[in-house]
Backbone as XML, in Angstrom:
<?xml version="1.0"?>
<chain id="A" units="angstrom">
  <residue number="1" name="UNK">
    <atom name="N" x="-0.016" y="-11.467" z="62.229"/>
    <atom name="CA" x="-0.540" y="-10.179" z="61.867"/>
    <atom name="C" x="0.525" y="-9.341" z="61.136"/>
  </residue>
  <residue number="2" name="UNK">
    <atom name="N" x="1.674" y="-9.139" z="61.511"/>
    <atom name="CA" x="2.708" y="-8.858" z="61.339"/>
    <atom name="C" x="2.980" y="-9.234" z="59.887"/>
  </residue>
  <residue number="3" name="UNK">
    <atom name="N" x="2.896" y="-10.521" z="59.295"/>
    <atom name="CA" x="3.246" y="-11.279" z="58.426"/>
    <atom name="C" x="2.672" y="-10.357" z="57.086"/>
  </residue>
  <residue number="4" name="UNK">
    <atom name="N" x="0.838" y="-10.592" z="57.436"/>
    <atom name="CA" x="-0.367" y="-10.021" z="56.885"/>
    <atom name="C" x="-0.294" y="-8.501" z="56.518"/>
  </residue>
  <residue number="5" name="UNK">
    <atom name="N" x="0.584" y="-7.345" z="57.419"/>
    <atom name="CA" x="1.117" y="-6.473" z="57.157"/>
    <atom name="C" x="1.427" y="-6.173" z="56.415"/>
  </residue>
  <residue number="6" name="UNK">
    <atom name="N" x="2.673" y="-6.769" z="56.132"/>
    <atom name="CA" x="4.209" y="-6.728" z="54.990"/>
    <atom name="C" x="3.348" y="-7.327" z="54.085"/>
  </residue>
  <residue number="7" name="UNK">
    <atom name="N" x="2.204" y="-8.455" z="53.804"/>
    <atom name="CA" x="2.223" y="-8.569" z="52.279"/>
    <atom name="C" x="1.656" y="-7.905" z="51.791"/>
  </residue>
  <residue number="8" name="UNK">
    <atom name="N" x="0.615" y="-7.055" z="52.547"/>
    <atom name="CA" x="-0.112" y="-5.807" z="52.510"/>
    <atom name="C" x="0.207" y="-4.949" z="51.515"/>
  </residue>
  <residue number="9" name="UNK">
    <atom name="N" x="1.437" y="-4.256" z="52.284"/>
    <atom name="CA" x="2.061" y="-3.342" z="51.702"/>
    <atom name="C" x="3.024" y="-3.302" z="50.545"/>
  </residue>
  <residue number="10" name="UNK">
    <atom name="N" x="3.632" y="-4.662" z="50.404"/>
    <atom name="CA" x="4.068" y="-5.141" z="49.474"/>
    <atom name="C" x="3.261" y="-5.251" z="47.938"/>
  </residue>
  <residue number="11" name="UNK">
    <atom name="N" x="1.984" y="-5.859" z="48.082"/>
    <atom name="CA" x="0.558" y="-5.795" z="47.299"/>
    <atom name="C" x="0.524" y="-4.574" z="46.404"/>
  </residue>
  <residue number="12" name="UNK">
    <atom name="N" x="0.415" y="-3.870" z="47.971"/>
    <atom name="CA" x="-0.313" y="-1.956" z="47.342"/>
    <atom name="C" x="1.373" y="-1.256" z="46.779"/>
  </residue>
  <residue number="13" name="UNK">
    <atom name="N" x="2.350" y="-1.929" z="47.070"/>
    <atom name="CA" x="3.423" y="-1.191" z="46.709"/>
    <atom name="C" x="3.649" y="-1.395" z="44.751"/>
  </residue>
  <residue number="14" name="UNK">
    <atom name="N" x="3.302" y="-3.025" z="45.148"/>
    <atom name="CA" x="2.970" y="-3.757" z="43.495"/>
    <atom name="C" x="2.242" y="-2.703" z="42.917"/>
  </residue>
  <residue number="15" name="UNK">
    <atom name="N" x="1.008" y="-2.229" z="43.318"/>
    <atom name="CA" x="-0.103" y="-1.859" z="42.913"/>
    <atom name="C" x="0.149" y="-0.794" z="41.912"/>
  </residue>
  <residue number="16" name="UNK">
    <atom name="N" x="0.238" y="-0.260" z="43.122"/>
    <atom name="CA" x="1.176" y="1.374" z="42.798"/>
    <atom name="C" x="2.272" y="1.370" z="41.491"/>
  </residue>
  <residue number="17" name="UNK">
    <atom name="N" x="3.183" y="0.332" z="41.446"/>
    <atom name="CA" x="3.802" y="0.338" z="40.407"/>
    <atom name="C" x="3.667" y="0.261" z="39.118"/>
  </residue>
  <residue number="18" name="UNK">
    <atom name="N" x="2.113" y="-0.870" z="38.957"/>
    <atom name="CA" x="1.797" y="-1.671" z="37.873"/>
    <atom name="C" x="1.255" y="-0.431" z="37.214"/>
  </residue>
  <residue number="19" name="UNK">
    <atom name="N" x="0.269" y="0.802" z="37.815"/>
    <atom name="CA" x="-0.183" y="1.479" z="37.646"/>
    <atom name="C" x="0.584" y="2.827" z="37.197"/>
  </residue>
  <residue number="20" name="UNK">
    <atom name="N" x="1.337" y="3.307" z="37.512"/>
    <atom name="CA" x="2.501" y="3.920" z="37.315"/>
    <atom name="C" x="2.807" y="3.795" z="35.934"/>
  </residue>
  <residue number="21" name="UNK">
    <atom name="N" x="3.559" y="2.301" z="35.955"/>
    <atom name="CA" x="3.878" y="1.406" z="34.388"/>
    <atom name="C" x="2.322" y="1.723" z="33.191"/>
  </residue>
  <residue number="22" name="UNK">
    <atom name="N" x="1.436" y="1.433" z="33.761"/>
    <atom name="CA" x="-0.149" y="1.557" z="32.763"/>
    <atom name="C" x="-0.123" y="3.052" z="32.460"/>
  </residue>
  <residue number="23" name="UNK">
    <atom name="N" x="-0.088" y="3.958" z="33.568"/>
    <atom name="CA" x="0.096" y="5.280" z="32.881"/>
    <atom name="C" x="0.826" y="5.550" z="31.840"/>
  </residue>
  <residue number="24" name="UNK">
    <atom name="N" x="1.933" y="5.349" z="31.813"/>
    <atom name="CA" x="3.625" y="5.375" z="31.163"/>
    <atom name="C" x="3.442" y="4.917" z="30.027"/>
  </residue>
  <residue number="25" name="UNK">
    <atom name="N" x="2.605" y="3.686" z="29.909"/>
    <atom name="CA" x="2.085" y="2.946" z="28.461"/>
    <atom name="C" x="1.429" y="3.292" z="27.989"/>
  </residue>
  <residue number="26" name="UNK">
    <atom name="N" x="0.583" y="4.098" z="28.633"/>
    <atom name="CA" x="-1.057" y="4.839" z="27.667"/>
    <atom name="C" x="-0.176" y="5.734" z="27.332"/>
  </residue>
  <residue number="27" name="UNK">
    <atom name="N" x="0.678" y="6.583" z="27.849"/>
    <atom name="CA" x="0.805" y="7.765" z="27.375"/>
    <atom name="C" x="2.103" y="7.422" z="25.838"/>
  </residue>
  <residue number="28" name="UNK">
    <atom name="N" x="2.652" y="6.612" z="26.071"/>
    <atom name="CA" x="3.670" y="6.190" z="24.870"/>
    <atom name="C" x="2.545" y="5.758" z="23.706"/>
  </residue>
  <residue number="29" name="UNK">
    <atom name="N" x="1.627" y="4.932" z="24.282"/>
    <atom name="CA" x="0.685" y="4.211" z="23.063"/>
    <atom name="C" x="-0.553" y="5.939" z="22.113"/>
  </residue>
  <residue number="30" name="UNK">
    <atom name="N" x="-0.378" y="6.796" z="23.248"/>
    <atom name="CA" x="-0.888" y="8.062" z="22.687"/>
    <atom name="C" x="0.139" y="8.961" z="21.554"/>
  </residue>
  <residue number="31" name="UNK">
    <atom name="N" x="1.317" y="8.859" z="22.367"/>
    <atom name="CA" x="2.530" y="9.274" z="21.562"/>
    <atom name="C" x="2.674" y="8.537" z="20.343"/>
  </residue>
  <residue number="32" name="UNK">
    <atom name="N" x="2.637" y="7.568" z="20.230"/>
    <atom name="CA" x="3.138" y="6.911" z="18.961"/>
    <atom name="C" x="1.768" y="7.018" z="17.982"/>
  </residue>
  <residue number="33" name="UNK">
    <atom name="N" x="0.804" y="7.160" z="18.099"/>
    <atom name="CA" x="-1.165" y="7.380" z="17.391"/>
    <atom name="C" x="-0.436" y="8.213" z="16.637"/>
  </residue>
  <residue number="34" name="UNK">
    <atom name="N" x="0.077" y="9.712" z="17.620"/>
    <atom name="CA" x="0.284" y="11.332" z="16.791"/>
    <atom name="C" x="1.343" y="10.504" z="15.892"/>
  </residue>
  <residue number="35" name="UNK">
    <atom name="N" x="2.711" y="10.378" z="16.167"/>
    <atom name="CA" x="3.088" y="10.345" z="15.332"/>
    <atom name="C" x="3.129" y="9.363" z="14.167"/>
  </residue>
  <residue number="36" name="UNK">
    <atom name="N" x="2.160" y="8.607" z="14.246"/>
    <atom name="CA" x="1.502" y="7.719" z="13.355"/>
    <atom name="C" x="0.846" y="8.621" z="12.391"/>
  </residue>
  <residue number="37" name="UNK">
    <atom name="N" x="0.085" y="9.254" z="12.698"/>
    <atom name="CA" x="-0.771" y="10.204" z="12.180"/>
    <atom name="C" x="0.472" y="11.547" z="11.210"/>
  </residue>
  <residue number="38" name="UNK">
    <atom name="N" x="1.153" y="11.551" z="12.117"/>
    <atom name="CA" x="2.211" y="12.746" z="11.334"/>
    <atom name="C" x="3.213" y="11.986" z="10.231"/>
  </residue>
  <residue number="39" name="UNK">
    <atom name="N" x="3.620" y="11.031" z="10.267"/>
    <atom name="CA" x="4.010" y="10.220" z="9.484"/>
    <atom name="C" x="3.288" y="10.128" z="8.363"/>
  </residue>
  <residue number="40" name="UNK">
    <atom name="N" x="2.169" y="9.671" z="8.276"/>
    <atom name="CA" x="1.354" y="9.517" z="7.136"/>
    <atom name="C" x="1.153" y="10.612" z="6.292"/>
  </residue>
  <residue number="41" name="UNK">
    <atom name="N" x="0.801" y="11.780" z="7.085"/>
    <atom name="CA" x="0.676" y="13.011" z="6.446"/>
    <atom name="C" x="1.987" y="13.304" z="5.520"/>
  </residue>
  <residue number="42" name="UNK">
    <atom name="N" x="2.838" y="13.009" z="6.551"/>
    <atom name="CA" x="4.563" y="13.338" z="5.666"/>
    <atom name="C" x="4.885" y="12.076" z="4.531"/>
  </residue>
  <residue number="43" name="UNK">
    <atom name="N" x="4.340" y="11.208" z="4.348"/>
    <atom name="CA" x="4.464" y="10.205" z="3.307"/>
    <atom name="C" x="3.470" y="10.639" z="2.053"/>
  </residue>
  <residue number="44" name="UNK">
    <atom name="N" x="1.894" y="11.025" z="2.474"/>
    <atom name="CA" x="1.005" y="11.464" z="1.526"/>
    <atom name="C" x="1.717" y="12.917" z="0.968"/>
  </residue>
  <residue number="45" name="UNK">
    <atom name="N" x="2.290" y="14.122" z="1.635"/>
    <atom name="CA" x="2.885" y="14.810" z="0.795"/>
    <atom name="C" x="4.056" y="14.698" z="0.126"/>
  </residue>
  <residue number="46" name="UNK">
    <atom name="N" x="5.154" y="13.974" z="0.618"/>
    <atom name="CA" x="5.817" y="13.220" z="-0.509"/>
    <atom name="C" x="5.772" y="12.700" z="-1.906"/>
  </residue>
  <residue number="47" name="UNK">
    <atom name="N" x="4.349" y="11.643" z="-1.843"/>
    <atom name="CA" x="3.647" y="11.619" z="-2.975"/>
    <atom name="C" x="3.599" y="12.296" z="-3.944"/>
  </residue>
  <residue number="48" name="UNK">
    <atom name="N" x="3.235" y="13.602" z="-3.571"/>
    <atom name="CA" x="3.334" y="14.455" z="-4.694"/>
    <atom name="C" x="4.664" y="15.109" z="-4.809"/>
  </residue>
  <residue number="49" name="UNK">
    <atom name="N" x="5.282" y="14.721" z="-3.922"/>
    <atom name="CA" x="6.562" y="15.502" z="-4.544"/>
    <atom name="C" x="7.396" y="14.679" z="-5.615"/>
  </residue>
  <residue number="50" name="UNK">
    <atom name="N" x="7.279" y="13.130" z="-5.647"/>
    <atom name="CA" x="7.914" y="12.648" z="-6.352"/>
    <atom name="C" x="7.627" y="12.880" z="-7.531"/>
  </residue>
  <residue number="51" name="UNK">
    <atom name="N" x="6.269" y="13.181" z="-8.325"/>
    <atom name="CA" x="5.872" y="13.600" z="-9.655"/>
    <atom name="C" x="6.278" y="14.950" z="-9.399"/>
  </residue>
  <residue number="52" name="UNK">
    <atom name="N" x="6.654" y="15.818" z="-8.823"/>
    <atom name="CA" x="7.206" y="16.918" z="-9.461"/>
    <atom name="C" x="8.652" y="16.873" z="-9.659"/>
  </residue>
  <residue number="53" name="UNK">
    <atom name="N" x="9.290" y="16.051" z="-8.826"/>
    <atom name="CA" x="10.593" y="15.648" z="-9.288"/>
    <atom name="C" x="10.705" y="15.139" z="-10.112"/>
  </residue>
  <residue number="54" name="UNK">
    <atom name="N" x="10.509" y="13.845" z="-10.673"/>
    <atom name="CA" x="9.836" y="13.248" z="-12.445"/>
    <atom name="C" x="9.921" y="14.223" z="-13.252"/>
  </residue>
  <residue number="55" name="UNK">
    <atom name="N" x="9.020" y="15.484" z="-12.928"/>
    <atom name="CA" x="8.731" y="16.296" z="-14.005"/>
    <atom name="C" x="10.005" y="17.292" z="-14.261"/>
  </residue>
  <residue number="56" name="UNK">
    <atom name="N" x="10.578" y="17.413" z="-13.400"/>
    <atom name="CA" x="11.688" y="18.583" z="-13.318"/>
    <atom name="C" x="12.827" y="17.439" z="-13.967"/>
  </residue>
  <residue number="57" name="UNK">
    <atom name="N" x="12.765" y="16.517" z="-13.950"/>
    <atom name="CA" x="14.438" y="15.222" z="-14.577"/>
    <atom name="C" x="13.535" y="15.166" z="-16.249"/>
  </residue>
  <residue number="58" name="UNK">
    <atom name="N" x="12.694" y="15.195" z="-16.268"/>
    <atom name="CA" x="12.483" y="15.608" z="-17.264"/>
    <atom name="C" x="12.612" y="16.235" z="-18.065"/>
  </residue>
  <residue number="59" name="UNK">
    <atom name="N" x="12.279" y="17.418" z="-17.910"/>
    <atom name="CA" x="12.256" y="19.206" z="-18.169"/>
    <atom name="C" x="13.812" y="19.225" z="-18.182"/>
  </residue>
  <residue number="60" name="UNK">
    <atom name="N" x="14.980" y="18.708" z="-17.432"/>
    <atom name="CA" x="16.003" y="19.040" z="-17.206"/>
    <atom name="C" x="16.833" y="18.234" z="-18.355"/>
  </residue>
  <residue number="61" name="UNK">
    <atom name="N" x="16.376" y="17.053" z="-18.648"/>
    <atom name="CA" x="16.961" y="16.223" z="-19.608"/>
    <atom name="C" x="16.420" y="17.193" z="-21.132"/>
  </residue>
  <residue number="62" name="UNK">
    <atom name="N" x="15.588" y="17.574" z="-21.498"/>
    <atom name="CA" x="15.304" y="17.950" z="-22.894"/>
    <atom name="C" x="16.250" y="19.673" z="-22.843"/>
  </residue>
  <residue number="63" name="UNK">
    <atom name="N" x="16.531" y="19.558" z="-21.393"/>
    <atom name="CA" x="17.182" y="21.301" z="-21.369"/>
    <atom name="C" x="18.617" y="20.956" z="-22.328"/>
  </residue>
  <residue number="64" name="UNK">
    <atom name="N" x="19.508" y="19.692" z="-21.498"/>
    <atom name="CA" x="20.309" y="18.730" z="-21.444"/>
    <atom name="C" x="20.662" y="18.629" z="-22.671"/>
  </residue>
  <residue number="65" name="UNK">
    <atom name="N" x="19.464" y="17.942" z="-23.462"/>
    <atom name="CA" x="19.522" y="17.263" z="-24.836"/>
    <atom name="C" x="19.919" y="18.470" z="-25.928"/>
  </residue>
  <residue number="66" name="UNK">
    <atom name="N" x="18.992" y="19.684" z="-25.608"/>
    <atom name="CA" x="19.600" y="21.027" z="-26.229"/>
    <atom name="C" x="20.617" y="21.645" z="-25.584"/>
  </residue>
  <residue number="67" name="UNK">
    <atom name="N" x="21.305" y="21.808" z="-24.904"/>
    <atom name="CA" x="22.149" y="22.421" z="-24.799"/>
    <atom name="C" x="23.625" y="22.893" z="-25.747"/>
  </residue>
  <residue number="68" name="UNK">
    <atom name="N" x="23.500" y="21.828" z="-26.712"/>
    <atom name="CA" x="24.963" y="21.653" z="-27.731"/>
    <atom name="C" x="24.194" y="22.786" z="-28.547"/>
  </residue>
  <residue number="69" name="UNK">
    <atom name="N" x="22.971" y="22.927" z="-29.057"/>
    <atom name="CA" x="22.355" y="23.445" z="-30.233"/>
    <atom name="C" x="22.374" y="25.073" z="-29.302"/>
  </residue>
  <residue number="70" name="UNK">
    <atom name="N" x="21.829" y="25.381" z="-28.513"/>
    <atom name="CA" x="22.029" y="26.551" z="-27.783"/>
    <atom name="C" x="22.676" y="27.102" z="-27.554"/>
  </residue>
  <residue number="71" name="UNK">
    <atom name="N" x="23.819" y="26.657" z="-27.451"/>
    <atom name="CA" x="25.149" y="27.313" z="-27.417"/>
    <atom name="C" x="25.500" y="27.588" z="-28.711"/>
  </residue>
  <residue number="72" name="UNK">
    <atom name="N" x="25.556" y="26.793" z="-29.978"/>
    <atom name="CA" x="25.707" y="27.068" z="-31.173"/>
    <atom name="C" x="25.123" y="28.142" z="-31.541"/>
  </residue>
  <residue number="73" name="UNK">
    <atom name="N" x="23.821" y="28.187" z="-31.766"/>
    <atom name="CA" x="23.213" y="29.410" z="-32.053"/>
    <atom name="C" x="23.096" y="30.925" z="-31.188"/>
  </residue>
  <residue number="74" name="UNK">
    <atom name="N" x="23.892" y="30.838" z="-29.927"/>
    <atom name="CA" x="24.646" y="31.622" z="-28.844"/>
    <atom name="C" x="25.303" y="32.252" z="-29.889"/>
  </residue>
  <residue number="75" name="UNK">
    <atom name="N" x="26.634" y="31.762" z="-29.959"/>
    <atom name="CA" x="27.714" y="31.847" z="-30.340"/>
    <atom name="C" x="27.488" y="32.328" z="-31.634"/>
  </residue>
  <residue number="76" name="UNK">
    <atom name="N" x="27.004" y="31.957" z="-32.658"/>
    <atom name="CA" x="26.566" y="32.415" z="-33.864"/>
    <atom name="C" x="25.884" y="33.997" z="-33.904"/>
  </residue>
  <residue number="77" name="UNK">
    <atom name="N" x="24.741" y="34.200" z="-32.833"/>
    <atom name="CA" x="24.133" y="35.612" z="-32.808"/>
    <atom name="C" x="25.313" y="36.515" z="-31.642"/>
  </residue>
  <residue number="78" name="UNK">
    <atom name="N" x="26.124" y="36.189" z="-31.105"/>
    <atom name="CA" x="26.792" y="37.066" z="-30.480"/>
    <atom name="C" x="28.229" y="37.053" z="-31.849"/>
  </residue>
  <residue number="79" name="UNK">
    <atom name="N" x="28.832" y="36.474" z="-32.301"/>
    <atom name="CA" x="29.571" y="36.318" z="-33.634"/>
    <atom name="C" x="29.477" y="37.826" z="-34.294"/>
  </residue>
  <residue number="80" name="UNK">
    <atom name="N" x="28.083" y="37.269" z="-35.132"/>
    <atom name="CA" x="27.779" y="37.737" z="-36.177"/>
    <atom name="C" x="26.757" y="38.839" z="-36.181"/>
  </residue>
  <residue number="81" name="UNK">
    <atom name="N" x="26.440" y="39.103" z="-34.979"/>
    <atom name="CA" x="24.979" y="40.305" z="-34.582"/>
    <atom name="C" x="25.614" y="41.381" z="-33.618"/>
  </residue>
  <residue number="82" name="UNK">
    <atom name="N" x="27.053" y="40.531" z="-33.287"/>
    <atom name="CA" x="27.596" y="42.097" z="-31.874"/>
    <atom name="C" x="28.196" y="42.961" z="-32.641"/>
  </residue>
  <residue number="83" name="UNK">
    <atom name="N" x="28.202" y="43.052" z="-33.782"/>
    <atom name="CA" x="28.594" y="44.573" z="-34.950"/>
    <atom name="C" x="27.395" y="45.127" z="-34.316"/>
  </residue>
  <residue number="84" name="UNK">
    <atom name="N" x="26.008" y="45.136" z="-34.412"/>
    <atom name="CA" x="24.892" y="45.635" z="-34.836"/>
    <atom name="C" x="24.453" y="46.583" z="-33.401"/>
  </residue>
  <residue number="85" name="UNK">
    <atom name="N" x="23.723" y="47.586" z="-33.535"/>
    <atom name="CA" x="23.110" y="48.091" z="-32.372"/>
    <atom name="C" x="22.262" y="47.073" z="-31.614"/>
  </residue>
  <residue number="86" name="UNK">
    <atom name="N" x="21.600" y="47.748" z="-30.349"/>
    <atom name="CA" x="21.038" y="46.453" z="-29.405"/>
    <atom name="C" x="19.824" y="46.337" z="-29.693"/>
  </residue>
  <residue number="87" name="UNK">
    <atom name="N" x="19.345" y="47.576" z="-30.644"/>
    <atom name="CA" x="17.981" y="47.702" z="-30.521"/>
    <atom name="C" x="17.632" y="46.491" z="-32.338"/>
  </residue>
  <residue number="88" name="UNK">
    <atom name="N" x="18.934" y="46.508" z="-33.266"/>
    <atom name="CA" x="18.538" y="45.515" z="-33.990"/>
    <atom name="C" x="18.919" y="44.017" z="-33.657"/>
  </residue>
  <residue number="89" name="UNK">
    <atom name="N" x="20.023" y="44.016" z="-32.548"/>
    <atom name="CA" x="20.068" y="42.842" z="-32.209"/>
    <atom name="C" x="18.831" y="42.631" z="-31.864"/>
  </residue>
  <residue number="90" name="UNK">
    <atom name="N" x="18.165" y="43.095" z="-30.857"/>
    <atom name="CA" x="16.683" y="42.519" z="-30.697"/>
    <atom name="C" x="16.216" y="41.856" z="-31.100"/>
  </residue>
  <residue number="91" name="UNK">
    <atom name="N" x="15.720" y="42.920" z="-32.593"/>
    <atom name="CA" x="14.969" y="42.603" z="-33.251"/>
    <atom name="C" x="15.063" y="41.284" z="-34.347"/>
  </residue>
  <residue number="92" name="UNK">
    <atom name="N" x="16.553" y="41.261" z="-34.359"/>
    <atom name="CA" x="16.769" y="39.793" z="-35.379"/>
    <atom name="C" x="16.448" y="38.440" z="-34.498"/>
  </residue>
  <residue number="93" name="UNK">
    <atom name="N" x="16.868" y="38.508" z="-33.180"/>
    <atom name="CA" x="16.625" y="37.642" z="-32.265"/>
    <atom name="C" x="15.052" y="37.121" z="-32.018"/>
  </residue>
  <residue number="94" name="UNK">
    <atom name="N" x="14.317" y="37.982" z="-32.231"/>
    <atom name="CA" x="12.783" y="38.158" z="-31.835"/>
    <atom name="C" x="12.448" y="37.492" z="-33.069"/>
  </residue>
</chain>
């Protein structure tokens, strides 16, 4: 009887544990869904960020490509236009 006892309790002690462990797993296998779910979201808005980055190495290269000519013609209207009042600098600029 004695014997029958102890495996008893041993059983329900198993029991208790396995169950414990099953909780512990649902709740990780719930945890990982969300951030399954939040992941994706953060990859789909990415997406679009990479075409706006594209667009800005873009935009930044033709800034790039002018920059020698911009400065030239800088240098040329501050030269040759800083005699002049501001109100015709303006206007030659315009």
């Amino acid at each position: 009887m004695y014997f029958i006892r102890n495996r008893l309790r041993k059983l329900q002690q198993d029991l208790d544990s396995a169950q414990k462990r099953k909780a512990q797993l649902e709740f990780e296998v719930d945890l990982c869904a969300k951030k399954l779910v939040r992941a994706q979201k953060l990859i789909g808005g990415l997406g679009g960020e990479k075409n706006r980055w594209t667009l800005a190495a873009e935009n930044l290269q033709k800034i790039y490509d002018n920059l020698l000519g911009d400065v030239l013609v800088s240098s040329g209207v501050i030269g040759y236009l800083g005699a002049f009042t501001g109100a015709f600098r303006d206007e030659a600029t315009q």
